[in-house]
Gaussian input, Z-matrix of N, CA and C with variables (Angstrom, degrees):
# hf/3-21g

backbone

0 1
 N
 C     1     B1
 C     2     B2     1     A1
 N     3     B3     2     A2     1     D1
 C     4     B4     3     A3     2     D2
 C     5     B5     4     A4     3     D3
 N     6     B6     5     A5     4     D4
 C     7     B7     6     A6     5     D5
 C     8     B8     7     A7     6     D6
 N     9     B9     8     A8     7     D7
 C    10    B10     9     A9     8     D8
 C    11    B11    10    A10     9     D9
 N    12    B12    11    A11    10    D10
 C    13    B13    12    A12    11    D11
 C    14    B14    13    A13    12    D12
 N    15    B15    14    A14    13    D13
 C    16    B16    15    A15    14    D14
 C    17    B17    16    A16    15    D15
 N    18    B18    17    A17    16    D16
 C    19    B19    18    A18    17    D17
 C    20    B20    19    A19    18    D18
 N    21    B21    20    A20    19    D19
 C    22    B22    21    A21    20    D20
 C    23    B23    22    A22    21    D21
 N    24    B24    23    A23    22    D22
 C    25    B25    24    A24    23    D23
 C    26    B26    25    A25    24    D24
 N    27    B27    26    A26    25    D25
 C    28    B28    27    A27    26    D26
 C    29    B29    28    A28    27    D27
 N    30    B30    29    A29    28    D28
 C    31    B31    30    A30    29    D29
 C    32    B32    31    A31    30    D30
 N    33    B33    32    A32    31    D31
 C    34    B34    33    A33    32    D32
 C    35    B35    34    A34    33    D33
 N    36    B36    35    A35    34    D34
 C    37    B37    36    A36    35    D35
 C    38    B38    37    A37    36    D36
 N    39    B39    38    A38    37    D37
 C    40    B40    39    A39    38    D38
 C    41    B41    40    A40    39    D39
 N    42    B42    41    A41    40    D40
 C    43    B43    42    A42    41    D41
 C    44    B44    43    A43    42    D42
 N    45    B45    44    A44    43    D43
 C    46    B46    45    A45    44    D44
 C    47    B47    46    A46    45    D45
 N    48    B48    47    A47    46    D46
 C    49    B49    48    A48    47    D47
 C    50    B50    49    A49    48    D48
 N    51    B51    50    A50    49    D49
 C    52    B52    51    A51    50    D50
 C    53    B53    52    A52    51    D51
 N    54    B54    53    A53    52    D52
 C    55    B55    54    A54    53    D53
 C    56    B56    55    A55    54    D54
 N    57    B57    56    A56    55    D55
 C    58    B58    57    A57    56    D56
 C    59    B59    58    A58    57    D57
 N    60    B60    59    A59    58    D58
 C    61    B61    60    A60    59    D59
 C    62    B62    61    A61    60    D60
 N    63    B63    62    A62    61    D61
 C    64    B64    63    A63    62    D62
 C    65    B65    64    A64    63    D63
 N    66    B66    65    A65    64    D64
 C    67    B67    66    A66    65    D65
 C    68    B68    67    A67    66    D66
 N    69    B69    68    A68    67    D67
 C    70    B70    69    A69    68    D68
 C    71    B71    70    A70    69    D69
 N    72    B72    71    A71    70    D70
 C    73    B73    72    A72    71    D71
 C    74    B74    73    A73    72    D72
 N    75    B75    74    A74    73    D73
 C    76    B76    75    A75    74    D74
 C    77    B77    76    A76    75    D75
 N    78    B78    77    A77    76    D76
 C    79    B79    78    A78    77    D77
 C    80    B80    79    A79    78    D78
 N    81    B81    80    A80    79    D79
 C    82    B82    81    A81    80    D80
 C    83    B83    82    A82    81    D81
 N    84    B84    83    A83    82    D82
 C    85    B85    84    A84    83    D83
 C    86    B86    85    A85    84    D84
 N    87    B87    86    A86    85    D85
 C    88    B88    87    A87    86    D86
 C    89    B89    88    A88    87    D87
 N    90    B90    89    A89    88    D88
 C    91    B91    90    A90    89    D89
 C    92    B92    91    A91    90    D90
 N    93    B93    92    A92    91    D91
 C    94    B94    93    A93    92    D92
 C    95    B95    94    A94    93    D93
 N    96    B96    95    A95    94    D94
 C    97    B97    96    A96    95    D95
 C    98    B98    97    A97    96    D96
 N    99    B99    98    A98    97    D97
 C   100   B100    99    A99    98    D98
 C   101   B101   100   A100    99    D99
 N   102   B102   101   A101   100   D100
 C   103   B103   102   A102   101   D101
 C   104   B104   103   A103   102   D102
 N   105   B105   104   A104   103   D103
 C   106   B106   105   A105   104   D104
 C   107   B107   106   A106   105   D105
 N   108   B108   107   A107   106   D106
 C   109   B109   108   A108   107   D107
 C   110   B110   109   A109   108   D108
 N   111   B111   110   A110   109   D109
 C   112   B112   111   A111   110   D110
 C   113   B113   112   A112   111   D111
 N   114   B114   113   A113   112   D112
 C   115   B115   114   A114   113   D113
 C   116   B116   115   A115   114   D114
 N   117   B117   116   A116   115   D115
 C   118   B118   117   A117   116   D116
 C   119   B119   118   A118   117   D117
 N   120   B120   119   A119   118   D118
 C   121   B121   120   A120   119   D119
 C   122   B122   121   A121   120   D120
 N   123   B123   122   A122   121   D121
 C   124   B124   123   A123   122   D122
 C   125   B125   124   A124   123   D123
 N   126   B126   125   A125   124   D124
 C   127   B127   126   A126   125   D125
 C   128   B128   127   A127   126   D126
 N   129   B129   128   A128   127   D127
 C   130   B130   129   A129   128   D128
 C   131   B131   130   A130   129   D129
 N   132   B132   131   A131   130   D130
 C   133   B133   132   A132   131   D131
 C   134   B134   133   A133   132   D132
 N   135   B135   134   A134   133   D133
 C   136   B136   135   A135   134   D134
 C   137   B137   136   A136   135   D135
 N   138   B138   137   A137   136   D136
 C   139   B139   138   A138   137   D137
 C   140   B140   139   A139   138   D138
 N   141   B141   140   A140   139   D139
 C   142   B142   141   A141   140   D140
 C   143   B143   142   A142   141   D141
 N   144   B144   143   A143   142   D142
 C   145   B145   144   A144   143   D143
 C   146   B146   145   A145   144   D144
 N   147   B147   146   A146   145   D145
 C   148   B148   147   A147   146   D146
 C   149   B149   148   A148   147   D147
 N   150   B150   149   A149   148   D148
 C   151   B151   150   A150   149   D149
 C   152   B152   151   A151   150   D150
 N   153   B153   152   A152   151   D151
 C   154   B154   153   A153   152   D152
 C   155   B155   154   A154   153   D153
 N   156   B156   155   A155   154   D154
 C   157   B157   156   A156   155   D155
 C   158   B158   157   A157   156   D156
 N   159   B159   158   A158   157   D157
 C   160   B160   159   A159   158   D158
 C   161   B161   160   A160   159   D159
 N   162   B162   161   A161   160   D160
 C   163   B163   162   A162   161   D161
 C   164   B164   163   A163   162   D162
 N   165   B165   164   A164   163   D163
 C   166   B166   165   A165   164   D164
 C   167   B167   166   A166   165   D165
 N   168   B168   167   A167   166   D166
 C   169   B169   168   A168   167   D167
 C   170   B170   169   A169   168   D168
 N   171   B171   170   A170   169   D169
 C   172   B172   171   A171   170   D170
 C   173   B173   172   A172   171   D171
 N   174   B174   173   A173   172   D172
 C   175   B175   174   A174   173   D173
 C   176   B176   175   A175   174   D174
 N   177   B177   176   A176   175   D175
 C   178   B178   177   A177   176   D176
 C   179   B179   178   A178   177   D177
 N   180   B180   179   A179   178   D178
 C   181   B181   180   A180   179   D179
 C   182   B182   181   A181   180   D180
 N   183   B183   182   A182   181   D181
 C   184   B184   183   A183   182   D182
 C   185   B185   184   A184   183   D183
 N   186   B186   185   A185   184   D184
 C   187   B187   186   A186   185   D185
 C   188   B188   187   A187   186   D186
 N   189   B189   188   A188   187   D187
 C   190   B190   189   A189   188   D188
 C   191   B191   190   A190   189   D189
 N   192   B192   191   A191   190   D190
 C   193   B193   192   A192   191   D191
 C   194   B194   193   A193   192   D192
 N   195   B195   194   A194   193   D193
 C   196   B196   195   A195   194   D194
 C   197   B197   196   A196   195   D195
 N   198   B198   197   A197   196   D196
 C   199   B199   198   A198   197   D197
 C   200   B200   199   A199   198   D198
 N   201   B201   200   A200   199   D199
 C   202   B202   201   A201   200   D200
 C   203   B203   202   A202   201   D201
 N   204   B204   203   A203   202   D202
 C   205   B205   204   A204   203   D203
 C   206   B206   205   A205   204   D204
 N   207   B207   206   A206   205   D205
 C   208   B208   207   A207   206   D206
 C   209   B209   208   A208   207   D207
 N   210   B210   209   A209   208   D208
 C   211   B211   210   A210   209   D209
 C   212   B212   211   A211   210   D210
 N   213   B213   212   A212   211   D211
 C   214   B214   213   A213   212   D212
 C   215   B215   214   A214   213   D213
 N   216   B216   215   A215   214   D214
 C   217   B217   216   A216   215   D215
 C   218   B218   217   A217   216   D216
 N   219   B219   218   A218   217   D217
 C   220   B220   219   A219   218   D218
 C   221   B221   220   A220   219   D219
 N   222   B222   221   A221   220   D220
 C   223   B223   222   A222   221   D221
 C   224   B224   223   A223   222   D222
 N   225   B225   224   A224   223   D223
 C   226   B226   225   A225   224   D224
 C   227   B227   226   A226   225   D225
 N   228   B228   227   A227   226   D226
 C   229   B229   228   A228   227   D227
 C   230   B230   229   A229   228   D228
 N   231   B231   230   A230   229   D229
 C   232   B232   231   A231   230   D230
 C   233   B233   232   A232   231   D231
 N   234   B234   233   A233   232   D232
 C   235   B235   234   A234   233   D233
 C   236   B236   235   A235   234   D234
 N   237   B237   236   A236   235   D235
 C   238   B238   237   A237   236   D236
 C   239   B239   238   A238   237   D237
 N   240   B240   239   A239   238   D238
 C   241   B241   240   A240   239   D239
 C   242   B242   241   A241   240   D240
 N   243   B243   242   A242   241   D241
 C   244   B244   243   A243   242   D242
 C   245   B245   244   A244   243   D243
 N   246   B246   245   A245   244   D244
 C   247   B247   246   A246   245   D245
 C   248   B248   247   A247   246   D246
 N   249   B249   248   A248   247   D247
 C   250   B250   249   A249   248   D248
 C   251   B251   250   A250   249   D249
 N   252   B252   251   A251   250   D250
 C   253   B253   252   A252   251   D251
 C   254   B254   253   A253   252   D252
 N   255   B255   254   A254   253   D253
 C   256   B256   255   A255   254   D254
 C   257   B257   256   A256   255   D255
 N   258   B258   257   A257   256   D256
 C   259   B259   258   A258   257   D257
 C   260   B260   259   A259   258   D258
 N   261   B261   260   A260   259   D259
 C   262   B262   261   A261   260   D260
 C   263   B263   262   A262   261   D261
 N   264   B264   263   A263   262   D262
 C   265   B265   264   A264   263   D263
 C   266   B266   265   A265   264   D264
 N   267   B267   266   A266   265   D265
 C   268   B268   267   A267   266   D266
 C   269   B269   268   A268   267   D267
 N   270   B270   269   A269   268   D268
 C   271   B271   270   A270   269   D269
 C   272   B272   271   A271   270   D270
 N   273   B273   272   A272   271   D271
 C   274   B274   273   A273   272   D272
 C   275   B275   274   A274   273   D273
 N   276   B276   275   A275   274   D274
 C   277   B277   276   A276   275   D275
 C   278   B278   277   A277   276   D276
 N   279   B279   278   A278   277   D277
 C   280   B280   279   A279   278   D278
 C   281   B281   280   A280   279   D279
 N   282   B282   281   A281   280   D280
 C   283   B283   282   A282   281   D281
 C   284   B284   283   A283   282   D282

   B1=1.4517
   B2=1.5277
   B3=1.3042
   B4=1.6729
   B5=1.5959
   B6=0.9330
   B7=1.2329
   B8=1.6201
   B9=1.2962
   B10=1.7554
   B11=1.2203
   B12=1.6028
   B13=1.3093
   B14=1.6058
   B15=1.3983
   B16=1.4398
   B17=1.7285
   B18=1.9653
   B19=1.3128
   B20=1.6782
   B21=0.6505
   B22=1.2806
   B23=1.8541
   B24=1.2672
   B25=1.3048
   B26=1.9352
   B27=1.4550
   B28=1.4850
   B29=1.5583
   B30=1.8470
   B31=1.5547
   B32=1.5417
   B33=1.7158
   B34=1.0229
   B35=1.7659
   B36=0.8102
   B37=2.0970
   B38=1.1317
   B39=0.8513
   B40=2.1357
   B41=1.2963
   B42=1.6415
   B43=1.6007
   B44=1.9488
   B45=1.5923
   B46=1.8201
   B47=1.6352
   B48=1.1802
   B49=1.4497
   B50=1.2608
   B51=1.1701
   B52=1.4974
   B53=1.8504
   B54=1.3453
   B55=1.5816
   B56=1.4020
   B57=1.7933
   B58=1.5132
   B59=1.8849
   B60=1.4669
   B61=1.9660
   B62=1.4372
   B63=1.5523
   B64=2.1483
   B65=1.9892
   B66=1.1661
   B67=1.4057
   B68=1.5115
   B69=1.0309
   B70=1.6162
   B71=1.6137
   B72=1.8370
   B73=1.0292
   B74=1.9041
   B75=1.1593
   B76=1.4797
   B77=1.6662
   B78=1.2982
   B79=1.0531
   B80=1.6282
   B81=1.2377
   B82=2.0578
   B83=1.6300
   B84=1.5848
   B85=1.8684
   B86=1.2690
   B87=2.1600
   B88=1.0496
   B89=1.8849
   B90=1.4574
   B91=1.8877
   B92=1.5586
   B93=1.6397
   B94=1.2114
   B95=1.4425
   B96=1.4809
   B97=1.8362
   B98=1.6592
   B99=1.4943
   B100=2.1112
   B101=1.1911
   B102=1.3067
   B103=1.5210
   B104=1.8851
   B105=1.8207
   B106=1.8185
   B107=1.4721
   B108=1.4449
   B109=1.5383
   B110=1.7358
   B111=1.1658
   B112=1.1184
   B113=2.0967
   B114=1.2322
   B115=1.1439
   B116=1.5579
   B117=1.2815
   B118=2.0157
   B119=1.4406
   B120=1.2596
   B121=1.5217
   B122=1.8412
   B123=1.9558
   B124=1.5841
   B125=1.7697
   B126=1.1482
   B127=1.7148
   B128=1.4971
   B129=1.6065
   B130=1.5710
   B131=1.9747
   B132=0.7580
   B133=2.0716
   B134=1.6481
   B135=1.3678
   B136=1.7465
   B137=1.8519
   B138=1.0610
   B139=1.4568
   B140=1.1483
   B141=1.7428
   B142=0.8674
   B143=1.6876
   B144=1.0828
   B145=1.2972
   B146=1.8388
   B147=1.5192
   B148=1.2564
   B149=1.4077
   B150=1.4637
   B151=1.8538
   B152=1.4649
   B153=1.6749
   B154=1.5042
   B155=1.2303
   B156=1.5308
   B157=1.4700
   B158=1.9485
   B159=1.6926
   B160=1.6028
   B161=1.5093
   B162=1.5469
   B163=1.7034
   B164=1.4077
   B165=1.1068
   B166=1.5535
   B167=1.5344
   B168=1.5159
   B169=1.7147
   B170=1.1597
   B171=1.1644
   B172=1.4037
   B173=1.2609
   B174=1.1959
   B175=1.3521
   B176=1.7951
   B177=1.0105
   B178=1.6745
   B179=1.5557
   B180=1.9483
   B181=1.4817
   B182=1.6224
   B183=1.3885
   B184=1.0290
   B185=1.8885
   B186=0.8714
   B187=1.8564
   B188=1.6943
   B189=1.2302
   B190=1.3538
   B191=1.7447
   B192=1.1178
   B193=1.5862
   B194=1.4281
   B195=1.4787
   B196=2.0349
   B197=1.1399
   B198=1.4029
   B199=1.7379
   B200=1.3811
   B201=1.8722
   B202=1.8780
   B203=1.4053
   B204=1.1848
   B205=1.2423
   B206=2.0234
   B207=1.3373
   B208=1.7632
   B209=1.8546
   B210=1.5793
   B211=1.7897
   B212=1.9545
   B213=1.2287
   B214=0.9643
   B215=1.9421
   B216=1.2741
   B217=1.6018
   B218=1.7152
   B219=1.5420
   B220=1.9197
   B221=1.4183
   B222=1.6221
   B223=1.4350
   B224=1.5735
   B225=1.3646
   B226=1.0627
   B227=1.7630
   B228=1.5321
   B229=1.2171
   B230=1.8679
   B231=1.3371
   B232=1.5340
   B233=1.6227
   B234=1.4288
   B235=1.2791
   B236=2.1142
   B237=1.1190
   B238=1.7465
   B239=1.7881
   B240=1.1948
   B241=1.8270
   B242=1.8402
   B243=1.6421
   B244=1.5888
   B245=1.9375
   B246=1.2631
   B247=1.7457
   B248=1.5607
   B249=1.5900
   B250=1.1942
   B251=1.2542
   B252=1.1430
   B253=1.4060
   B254=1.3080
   B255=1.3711
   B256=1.8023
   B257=1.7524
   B258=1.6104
   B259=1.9314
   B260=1.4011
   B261=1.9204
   B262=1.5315
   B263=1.8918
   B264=1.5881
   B265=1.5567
   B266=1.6538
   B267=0.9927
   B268=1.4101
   B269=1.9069
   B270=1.4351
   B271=1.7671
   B272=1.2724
   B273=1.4772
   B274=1.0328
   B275=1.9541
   B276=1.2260
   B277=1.6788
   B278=1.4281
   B279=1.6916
   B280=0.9601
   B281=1.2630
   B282=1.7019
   B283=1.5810
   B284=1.3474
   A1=109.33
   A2=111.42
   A3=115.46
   A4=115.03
   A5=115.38
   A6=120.80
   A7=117.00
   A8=107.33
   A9=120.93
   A10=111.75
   A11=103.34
   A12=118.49
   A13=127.93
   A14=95.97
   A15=112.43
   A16=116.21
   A17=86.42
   A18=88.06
   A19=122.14
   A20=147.59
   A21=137.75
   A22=119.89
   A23=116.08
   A24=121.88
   A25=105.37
   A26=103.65
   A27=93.53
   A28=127.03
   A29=94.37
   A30=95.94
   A31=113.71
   A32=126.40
   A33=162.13
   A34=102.52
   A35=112.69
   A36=116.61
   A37=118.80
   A38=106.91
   A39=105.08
   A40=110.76
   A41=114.79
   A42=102.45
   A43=106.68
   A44=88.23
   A45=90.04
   A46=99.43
   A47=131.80
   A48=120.65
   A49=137.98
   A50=147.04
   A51=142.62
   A52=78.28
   A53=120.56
   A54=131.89
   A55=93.23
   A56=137.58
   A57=107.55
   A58=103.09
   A59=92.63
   A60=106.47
   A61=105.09
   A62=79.94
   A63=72.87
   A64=88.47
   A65=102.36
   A66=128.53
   A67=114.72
   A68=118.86
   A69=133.46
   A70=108.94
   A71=122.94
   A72=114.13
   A73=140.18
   A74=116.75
   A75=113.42
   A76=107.73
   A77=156.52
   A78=126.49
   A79=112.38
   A80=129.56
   A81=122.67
   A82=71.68
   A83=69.08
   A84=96.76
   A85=105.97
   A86=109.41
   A87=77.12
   A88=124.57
   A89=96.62
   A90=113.56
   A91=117.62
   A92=90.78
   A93=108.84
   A94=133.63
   A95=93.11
   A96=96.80
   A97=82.84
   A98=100.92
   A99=120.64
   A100=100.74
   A101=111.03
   A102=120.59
   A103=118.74
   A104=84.13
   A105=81.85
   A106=83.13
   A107=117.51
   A108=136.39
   A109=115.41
   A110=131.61
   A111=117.44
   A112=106.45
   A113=118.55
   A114=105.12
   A115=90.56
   A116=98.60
   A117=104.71
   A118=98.84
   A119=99.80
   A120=104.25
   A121=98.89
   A122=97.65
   A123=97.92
   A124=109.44
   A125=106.13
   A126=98.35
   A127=121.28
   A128=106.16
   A129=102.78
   A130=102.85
   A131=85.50
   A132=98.02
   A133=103.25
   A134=108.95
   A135=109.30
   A136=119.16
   A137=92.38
   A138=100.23
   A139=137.00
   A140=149.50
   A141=126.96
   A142=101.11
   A143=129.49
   A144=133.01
   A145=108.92
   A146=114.76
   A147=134.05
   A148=118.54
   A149=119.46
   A150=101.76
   A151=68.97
   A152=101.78
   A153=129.05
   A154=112.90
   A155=122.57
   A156=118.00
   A157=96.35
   A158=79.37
   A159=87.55
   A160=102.42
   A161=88.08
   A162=111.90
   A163=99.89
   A164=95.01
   A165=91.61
   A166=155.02
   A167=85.34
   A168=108.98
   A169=114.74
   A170=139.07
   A171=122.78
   A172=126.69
   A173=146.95
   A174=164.98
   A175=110.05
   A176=120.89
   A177=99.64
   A178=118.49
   A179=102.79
   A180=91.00
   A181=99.05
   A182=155.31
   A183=146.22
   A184=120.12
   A185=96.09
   A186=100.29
   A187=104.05
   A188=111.13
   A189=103.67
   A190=122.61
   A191=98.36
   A192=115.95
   A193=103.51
   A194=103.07
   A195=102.48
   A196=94.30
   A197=124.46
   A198=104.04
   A199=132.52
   A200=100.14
   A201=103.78
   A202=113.73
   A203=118.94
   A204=122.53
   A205=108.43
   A206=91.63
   A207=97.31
   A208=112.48
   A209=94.39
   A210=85.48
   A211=127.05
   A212=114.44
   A213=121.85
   A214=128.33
   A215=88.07
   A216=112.68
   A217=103.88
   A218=111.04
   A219=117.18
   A220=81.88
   A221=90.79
   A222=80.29
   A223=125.76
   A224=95.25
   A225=87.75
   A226=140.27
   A227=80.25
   A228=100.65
   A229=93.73
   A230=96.07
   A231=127.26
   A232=113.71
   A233=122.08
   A234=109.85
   A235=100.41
   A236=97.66
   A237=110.33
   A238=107.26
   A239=97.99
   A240=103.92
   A241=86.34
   A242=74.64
   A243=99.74
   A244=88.41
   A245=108.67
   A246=120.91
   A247=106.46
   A248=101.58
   A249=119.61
   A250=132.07
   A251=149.03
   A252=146.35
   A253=127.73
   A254=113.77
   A255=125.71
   A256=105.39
   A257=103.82
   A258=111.38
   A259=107.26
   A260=124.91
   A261=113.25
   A262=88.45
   A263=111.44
   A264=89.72
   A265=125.63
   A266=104.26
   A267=109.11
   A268=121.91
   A269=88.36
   A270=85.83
   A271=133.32
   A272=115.60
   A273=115.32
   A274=132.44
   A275=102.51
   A276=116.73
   A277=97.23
   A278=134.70
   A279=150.27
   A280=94.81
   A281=110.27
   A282=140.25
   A283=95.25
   D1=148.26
   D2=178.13
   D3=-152.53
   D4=120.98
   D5=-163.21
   D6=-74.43
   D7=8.46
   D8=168.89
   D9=162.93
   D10=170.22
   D11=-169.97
   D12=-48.73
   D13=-19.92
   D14=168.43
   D15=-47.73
   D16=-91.78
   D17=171.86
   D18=-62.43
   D19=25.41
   D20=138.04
   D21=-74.63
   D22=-54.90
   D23=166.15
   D24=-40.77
   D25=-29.50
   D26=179.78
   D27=-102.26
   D28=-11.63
   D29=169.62
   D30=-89.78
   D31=9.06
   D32=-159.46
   D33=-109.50
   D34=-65.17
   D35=145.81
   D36=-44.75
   D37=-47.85
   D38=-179.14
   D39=-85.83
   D40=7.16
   D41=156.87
   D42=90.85
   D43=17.57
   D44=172.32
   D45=-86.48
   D46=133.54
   D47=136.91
   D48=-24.31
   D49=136.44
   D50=-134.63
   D51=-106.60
   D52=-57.94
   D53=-167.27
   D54=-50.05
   D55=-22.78
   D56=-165.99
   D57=-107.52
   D58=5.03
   D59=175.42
   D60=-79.17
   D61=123.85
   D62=166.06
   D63=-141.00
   D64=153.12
   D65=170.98
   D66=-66.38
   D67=121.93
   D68=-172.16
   D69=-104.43
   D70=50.37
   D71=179.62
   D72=-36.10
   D73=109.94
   D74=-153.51
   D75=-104.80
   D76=123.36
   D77=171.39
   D78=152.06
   D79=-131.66
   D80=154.98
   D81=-158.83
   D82=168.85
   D83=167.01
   D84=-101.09
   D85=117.07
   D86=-165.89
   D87=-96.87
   D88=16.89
   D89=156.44
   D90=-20.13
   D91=-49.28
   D92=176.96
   D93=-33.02
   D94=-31.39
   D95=-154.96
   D96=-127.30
   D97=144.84
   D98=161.10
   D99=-82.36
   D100=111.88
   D101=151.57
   D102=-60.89
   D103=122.15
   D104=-160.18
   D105=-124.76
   D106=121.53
   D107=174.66
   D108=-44.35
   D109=132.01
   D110=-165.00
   D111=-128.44
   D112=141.03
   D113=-168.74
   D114=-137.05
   D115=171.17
   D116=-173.74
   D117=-178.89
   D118=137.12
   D119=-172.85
   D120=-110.59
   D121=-176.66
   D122=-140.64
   D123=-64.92
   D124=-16.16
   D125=177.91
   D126=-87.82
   D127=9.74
   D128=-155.40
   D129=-94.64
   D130=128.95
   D131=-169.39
   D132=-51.17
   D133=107.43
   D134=171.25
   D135=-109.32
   D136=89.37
   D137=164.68
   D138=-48.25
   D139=115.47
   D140=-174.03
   D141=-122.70
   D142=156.82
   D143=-151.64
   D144=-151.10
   D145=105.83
   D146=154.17
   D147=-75.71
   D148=119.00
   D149=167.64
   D150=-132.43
   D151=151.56
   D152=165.21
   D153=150.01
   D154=-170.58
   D155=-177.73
   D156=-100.58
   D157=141.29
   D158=178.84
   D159=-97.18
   D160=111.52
   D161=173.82
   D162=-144.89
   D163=145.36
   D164=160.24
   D165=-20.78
   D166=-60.72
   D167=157.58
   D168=-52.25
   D169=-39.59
   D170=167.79
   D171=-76.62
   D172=4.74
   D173=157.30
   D174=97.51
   D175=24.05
   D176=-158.09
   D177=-71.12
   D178=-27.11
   D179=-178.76
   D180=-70.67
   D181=-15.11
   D182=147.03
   D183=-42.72
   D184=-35.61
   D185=172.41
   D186=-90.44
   D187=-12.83
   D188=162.45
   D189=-78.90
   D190=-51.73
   D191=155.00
   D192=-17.35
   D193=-79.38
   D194=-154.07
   D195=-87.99
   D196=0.75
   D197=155.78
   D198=-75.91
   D199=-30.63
   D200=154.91
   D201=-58.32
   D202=-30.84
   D203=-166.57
   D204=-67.50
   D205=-47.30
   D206=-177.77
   D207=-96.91
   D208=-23.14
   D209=160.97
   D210=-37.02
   D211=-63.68
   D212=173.83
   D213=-26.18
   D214=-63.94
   D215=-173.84
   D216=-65.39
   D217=-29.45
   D218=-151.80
   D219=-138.40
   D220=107.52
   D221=170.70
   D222=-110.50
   D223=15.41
   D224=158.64
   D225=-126.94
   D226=47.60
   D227=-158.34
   D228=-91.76
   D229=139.04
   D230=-174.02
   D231=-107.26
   D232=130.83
   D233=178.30
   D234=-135.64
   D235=100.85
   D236=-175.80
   D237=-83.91
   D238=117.60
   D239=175.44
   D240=-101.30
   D241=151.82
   D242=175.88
   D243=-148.03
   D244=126.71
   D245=160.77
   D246=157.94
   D247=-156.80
   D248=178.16
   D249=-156.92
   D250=146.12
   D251=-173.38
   D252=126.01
   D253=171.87
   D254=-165.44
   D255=-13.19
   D256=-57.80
   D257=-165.60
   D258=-54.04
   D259=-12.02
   D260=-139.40
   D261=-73.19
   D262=-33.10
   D263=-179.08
   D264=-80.02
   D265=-5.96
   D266=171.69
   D267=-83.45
   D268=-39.22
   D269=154.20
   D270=-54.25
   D271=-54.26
   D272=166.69
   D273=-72.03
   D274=19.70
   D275=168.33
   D276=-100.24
   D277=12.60
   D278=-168.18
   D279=-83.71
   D280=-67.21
   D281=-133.14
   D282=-89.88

């Protein structure tokens, strides 16, 4: 399985057969869904929500960042982690 054209070109280098690659589409369509404008005024509770593994590669101490950044202004703005990995003790030197 390969999750795009990429890795395939690279399990395609390492001497896989192209006939035993198949694409592991991951994700929604997002056609799917009406984008419906959303508004909330200053007391109204905004949640913001990370799920994934906390590594680097996924950016979170960067989403931690612009959450100091918009904490201030929204106060009631909420930011909920959900994952696991190497960052989880360094996040929490956050708290």
């Amino acid at each position: 399985m390969a999750l795009g054209s990429d890795m395939v070109r690279r399990l395609q280098d390492l001497g896989c057969p192209k006939e035993k690659i198949r694409i592991q589409h991951l994700g929604i369509d997002p056609d799917q869904f009406v984008f419906q404008p959303r508004t909330c005024a200053p007391n109204d509770r905004i949640v913001l929500l990370y799920c994934g593994r906390l590594v680097e590669k996924k950016g979170i101490l960067h989403a931690l960042e612009a959450f100091a950044l918009l904490a201030p202004k929204w106060k009631t703005l909420e930011f909920r982690i959900i994952g696991d990995g190497y960052l989880k003790a360094k996040l929490y030197s956050f708290l």
